[in-house]
N, C-alpha and C positions, 0 to 999 in steps of 0.2 A: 453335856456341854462339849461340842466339839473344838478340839484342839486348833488356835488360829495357825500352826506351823506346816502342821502333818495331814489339820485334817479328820485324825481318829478320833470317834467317838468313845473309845475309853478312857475319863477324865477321873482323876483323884481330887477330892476337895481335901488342903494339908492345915486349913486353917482359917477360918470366920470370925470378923469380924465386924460388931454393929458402929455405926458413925457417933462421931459427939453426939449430934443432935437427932441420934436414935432414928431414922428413915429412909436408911440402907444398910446393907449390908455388905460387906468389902470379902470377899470370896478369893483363897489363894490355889490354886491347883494346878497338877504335876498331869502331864500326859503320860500313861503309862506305856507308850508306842515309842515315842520317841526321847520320853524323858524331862523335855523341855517344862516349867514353869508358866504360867500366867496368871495376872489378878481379871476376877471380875465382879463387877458391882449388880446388885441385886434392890432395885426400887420398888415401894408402889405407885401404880400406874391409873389414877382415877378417870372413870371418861364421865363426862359431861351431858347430859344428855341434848338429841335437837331441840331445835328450837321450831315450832311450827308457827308462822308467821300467819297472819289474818286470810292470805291468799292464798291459802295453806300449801305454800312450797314450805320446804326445810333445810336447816341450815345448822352447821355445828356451834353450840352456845362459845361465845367470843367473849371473852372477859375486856377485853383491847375495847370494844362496841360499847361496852356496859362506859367503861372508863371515858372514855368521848363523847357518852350524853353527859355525866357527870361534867366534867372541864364545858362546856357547853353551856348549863344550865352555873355552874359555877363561875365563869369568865368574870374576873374582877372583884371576885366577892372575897369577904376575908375568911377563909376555910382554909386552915392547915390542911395539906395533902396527907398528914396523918391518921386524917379523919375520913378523910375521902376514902383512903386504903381499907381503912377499919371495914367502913359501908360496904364498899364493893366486894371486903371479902364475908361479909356477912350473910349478902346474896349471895353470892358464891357456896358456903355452904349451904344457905336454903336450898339453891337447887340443889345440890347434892342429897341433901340429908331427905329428899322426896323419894329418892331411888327410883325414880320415871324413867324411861327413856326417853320422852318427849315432854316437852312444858311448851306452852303457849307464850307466845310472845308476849300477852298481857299482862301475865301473872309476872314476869322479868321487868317488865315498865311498869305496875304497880306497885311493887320492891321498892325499886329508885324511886317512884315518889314519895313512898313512906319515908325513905332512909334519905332524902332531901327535905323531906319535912323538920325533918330531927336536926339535919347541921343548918339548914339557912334560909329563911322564908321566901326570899326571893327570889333564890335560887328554885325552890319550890314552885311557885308561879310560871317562870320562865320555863320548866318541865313539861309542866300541865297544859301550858297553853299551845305547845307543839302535839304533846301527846295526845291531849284531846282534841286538837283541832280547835279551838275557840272562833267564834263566829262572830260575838259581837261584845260590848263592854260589859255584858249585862253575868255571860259567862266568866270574866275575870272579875266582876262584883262577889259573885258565886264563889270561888277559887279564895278570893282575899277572908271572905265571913269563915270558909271554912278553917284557915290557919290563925286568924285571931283567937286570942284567947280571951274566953266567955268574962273576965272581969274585964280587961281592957276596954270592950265596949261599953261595959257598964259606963266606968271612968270617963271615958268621953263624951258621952250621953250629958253629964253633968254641968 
């Protein structure tokens, strides 16, 4: 580590320390040049990987993106943003935990439709029908049978 004063690269570490919340490390060290002290902090750094889009340009995975179809598909619905949080960091570690460099755009939008399916159905639909494109009522007929639940129909049949 070179010394922010002098410049030299020969740094003494006098003392480490890990954070409360364990995910850094607080680094104290003496330049042996000129004597002088400084801390420095020690993170880890995860990258994300691109995202290759259908047109296949590429793009670095935006969690902000992810968050804005959510609010979007969510506008007005009663969804604690606790919940929204949970979802988005769920994907989040999916991709992560694929260790890819590259994921597909679809595989990110069918994430969010699962994990829309799970907080709010309508918010669900509202998704779907941008993400797939829906063409005509017969597609959001399709869309709606898929998120009812198999007794519900029953029950109204009656």
């Amino acid at each position: 580590m070179k010394c922010p004063f002098c410049a030299s690269d020969d740094t003494q570490v006098i003392d480490s320390r890990v954070s409360e919340a364990g995910d850094s490390i607080r680094r104290r060290r003496r330049c042996l040049a000129c004597q002088k002290r400084f801390t420095t902090y020690e993170n880890v750094e995860l990258r994300l990987p691109q995202v290759v889009k259908s047109d296949g340009s590429r793009a670095d995975f935006d969690e902000a993106k992810v968050r804005v179809g959510f609010q979007r598909a969510l506008h007005k619905r009663p969804v604690p943003t606790e919940y929204v949080d949970a979802a988005i960091k769920r994907i989040v570690q999916h991709v992560l935990s694929l260790g890819e460099r590259e994921i597909p755009s679809r595989e990110i939008g069918e994430r969010v439709m699962e994990e829309l399916k799970k907080l709010d159905k309508v918010a669900y639909i509202r998704f779907a029908s941008v993400y797939r494109s829906f063409q005509d009522i017969s597609d959001f007929q399709d869309a709606i049978k898929e998120v009812e639940a198999p007794g519900a129909r029953r029950a109204a049949k009656r």
